[in-house]
N, C-alpha and C positions, 0 to 999 in steps of 0.2 A: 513456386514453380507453376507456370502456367498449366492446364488440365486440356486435354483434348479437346476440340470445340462439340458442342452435342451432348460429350460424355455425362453417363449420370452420377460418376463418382470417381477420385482415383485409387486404387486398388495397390499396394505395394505385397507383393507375395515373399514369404523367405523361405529360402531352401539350403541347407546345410551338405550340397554337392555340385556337380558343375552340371545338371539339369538334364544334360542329352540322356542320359538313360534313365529320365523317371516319367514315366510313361504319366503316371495321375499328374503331378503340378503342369507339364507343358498340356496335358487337356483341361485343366483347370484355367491355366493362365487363355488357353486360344478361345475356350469356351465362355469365359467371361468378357475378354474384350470383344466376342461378337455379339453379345447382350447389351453394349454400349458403355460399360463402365472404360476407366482410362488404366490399364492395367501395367506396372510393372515388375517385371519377375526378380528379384535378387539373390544369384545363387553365386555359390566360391567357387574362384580360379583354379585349375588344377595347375597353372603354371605361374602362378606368382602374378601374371601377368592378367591386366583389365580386358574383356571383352565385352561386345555387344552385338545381337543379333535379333531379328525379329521371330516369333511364332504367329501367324496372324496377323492382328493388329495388337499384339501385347509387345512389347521390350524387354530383351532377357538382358539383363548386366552381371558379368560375373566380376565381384569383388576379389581384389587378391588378399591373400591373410599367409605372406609370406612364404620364400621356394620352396617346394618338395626337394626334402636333403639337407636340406639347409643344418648347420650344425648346434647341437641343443647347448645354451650353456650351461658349465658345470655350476652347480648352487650346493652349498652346505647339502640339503635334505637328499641333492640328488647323489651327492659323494657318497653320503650316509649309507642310500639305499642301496648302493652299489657293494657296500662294503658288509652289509646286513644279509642281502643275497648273496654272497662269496662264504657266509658262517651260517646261511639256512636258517636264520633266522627271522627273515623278512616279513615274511607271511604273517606268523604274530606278533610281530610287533606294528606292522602295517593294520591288523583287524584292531587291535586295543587303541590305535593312535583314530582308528574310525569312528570308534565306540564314542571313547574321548569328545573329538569333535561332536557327532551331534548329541551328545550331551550337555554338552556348552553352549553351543550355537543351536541347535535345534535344525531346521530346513534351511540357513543359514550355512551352517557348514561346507557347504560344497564348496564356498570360496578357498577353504582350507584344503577339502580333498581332491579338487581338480581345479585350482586357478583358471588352466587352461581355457574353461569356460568364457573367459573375459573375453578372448584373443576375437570371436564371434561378435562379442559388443564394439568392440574399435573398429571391427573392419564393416560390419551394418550399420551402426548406429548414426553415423554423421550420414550417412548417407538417407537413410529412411529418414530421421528430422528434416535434413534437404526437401526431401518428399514431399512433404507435410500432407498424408493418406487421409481422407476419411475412413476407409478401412483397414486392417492389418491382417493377411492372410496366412500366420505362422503355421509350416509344416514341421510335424514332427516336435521331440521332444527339447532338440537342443536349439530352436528355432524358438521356443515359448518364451521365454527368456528374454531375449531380443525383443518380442515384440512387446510382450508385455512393457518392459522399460521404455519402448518409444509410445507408447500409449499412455502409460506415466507422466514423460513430461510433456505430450502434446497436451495432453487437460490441465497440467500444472499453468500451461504457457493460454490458456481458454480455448484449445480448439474439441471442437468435436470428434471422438475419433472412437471407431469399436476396432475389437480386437476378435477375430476369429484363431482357435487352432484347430487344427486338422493333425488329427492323433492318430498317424497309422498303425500304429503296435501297441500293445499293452506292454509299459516300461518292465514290468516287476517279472513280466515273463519271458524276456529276451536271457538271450546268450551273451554274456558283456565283451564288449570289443575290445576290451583291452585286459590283460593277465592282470592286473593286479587287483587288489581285494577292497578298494576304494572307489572303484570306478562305477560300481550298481550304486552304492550308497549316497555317491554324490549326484549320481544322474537323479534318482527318483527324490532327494530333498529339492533340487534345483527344481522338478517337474511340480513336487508340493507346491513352493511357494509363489510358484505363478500359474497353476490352473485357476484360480481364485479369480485373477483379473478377464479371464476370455468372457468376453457378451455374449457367444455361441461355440459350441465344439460339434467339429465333423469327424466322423469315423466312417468302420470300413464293414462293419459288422454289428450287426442287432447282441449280439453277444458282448462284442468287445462294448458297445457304448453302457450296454448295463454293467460293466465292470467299469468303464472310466465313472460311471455317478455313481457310483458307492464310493469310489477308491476318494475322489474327490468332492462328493460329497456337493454336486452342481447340482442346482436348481429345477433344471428339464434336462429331457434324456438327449444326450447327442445325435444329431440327424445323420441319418448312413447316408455316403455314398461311396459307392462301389467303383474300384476302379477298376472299371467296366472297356471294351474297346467302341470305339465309337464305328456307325453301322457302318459307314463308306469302307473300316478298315477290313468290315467282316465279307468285303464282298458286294454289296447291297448297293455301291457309289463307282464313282472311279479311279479307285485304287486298286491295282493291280500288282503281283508280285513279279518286281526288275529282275529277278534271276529263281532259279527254282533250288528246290533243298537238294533232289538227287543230283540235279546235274551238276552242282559244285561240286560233290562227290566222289562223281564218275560211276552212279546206282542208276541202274536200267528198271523200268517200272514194276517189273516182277521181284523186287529187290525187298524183302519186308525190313520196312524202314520204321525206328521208334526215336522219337523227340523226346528232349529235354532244352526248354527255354529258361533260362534265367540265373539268378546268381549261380559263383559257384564257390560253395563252403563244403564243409566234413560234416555240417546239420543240415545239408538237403540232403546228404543220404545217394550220392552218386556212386559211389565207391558197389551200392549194390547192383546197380547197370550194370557193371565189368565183371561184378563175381557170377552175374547170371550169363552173359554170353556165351560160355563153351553149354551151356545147356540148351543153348536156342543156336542151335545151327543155321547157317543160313541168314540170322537175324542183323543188321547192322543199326548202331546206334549214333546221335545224332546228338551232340553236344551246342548248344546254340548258348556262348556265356560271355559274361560281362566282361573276363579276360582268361580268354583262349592263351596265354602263355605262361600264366601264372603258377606259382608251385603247387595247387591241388591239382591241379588240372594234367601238368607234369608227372603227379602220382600217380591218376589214373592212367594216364596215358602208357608210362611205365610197365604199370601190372598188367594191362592189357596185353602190353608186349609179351611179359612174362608169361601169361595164360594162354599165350600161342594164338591170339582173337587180335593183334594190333591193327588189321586190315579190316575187323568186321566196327571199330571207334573212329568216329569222325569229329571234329572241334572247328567249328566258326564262331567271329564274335557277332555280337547282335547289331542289326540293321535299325535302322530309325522307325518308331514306334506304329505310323502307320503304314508297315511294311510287314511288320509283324507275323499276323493271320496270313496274308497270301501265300505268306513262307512258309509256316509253319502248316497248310491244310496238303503240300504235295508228302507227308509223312503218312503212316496208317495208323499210328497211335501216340497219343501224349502221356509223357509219364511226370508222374509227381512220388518221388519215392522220399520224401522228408520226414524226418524223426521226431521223434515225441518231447516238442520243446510247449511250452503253454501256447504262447501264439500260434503256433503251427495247427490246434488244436479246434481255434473260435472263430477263423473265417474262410471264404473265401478266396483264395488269393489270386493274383494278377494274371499268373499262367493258367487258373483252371477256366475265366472266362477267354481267354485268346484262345485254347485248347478248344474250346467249345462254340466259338464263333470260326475255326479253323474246321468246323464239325468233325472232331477226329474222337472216336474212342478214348474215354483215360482209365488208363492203370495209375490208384493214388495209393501209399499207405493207408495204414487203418489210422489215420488220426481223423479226427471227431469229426468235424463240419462237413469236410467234402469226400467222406467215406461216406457220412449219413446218406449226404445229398446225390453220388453216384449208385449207391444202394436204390434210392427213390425211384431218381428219374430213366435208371437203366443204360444210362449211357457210355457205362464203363465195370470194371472189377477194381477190388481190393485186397490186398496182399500184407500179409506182418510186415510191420518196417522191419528195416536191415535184414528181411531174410529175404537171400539171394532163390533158392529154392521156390520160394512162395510168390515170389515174384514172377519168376520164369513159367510158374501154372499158368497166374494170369493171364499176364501176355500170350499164352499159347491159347487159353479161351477166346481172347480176345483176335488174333489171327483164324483163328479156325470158324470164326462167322462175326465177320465185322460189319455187316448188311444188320444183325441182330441191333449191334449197339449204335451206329446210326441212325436206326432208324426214330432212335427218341429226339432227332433234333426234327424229325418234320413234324412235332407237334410248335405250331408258330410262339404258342404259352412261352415254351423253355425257353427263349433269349428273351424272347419281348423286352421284358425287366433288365437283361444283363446287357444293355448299351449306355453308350457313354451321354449320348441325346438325355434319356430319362434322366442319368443322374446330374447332370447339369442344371436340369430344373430345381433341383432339390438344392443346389447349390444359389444359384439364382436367387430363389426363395429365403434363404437366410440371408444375403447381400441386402435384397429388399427391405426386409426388417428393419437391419440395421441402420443403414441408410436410405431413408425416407426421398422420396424426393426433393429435390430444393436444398437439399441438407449442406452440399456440398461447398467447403470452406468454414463452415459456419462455428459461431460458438456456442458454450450452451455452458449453464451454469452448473458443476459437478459438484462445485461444495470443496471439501477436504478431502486429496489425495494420497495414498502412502502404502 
């Protein structure tokens, strides 16, 4: 594949979604191709069907890996399991059939307890060889995989090729996406036996990187970066927000208005939003989520009705990422009400710096990182997860003098670090590394691969 003319490298990025709602890779991908590398993004179709679009100077491709809906076929194990859940017995017999596996196979196993796995390698892999990257930018965990094997054979075949991952979560500490009792076990063997091949890992948190090098046991500590909003988004450039949050509403300025940006699951802890509104009169709340129709979102909405408050809950889905901030600064307060999961725990996260370049007060849970860090810098209160009660203090703290918590963003210190510019560097700076100049196409002698 010929390379961009100039470029200093070409970059193949993978993403295990269809890209529009991940605020870090589409700034990773625009922020690398304005550094000069040749960048292309590879994320999956939500419709079965190939697309292509630009972010910058980078190229998003989404791969298809087959229609949503499509019908699963019936196999032996899946009859089995059908018929094992109908007698309740599924569960243990699914944990011994796990044990089983990697006792055999070892970090191996995953081929046994999620084949599914593979479906990722067929629909990336020819594609990324195509490619032939000097760099591989794998996001996340089921993304390592992939790249590691096209790094694999691109040395097998003499070319020179690093492998970056970029680990936004600590696997062992998530919620598993799927009900059954094989699905953590085979993610984190899969994660084992290809953290090994990464020349570099980016994360998102000083915490979480000294838990990925113990866990795996890497050589130097993983470089943070933060994903962070970039400053044009915060204001600073010419981005401006297309439409404002009340007036979608139909909320006149004196309306005290509280955000929430971002997914929407039953472990962020939304469900305490609604149980707190008949206590805050007056107060309307502002759902800003990935899918505004969806059945959690239907629950709350629901109870809300139920609680006599369905007029003070409002639901929109999310706008493109740097749209963000402008939208989110016409609110008077951000809330982060998420429950006590590990990760939730050691950074972070994406809404507490948009919250905070939106300069809006945050009400977070007490989980660890950004209770610490709103305790510090003053810029907000904390409340016990899941109590609705404790929560409604807050928030009434936080209305009854919000010039208070404001006023910690005009020290210029507190964002300086929390932009997307800085951490681009940091990203820049490992690309460098890896690829030297001149490097690019080249071969280089690896020796024995496997």
């Amino acid at each position: 594949m010929e390379i961009r003319a100039g470029a200093r490298g070409r970059v193949v990025m993978l993403v295990d979604n269809a890209v529009q709602g991940d605020s870090r890779v589409q700034k990773s991908a625009r922020s690398a191709a304005a550094a000069g590398w040749d960048v292309t993004l590879l994320g999956r179709s939500p419709d079965g069907e190939p697309h292509r679009w630009r972010i910058g100077d980078a190229l998003v491709r989404l791969l298809p890996m087959g229609r949503p809906g499509a019908p699963v076929p019936r196999t032996p194990r899946r009859d089995a399991a059908a018929l094992l859940g109908r007698l309740g017995l599924r569960t243990p017999v699914e944990r011994a059939y796990t044990r089983l596996c990697l006792r055999l196979y070892g970090d191996r196993a995953w081929r046994r307890l999620q084949p599914a796995l593979w479906s990722y390698e067929h629909a990336y892999g020819p594609v990324l060889d195509e490619l032939a990257p000097d760099l591989i930018h794998a996001n996340d965990f089921r993304m390592l995989g992939v790249g590691a094997r096209g790094l694999l054979r691109a040395r097998a075949a003499g070319r020179r090729v690093s492998l970056v991952w970029d680990a936004h979560e600590f696997l062992p500490g998530i919620k598993p996406w799927s009900d059954n009792v094989r699905w953590l076990p085979a993610q984190l063997a899969h994660e084992r036996e290809y953290a090994r091949h990464a020349d570099a890992v980016l994360t998102v948190s000083p915490e979480l990187a000294r838990l990925l090098q113990r866990a795996h046991h890497l050589p130097e500590l993983p470089t943070v970066v933060l994903n962070a909003p970039e400053s044009r988004e915060a204001g600073d450039g010419p981005v401006r927000a297309t439409e404002t949050l009340r007036a979608g509403f139909g909320l006149g300025p004196g309306d005290p208005l509280l955000v929430y940006s971002g997914a929407a699951a039953p472990q962020r802890g939304l469900d305490v939003l609604v149980e707190a509104l008949p206590l805050l009169p007056g107060v309307h709340v502002a759902l800003v989520v990935n899918h505004p129709d969806g059945e959690y979102v239907r629950s709350l909405t629901a109870r809300a009705a139920d609680l006599g408050v369905g007029d003070r809950l409002h639901v929109r889905g999310y706008v493109p990422h740097d749209q963000v901030v402008p939208l989110l600064a016409g609110a008077d307060l951000g809330v982060i009400p998420i429950q006590h999961w590990p990760n939730h725990e050691i950074a972070l996260i994406t809404k507490f710096f948009e919250y905070s370049h939106a300069r809006l007060p945050i009400v977070v849970s007490d989980v660890r990182t950004m209770a610490g860090t709103v305790r510090a810098t003053g810029q907000g209160e904390v409340f016990r997860a899941g109590e609705a009660g404790d929560f409604a203090r807050a928030v009434r703290a936080v209305l009854a003098d919000p010039a208070r918590y404001r006023a910690a963003y005009d020290d210029p210190a507190l964002l300086a670090g929390w932009t997307w510019e800085r951490q681009a560097v940091e990203l820049d700076r490992v690309y460098t590394r890896l690829v030297p100049a001149g490097a690019h196409g080249g071969s280089d002698a690896y020796g024995r691969v496997g």
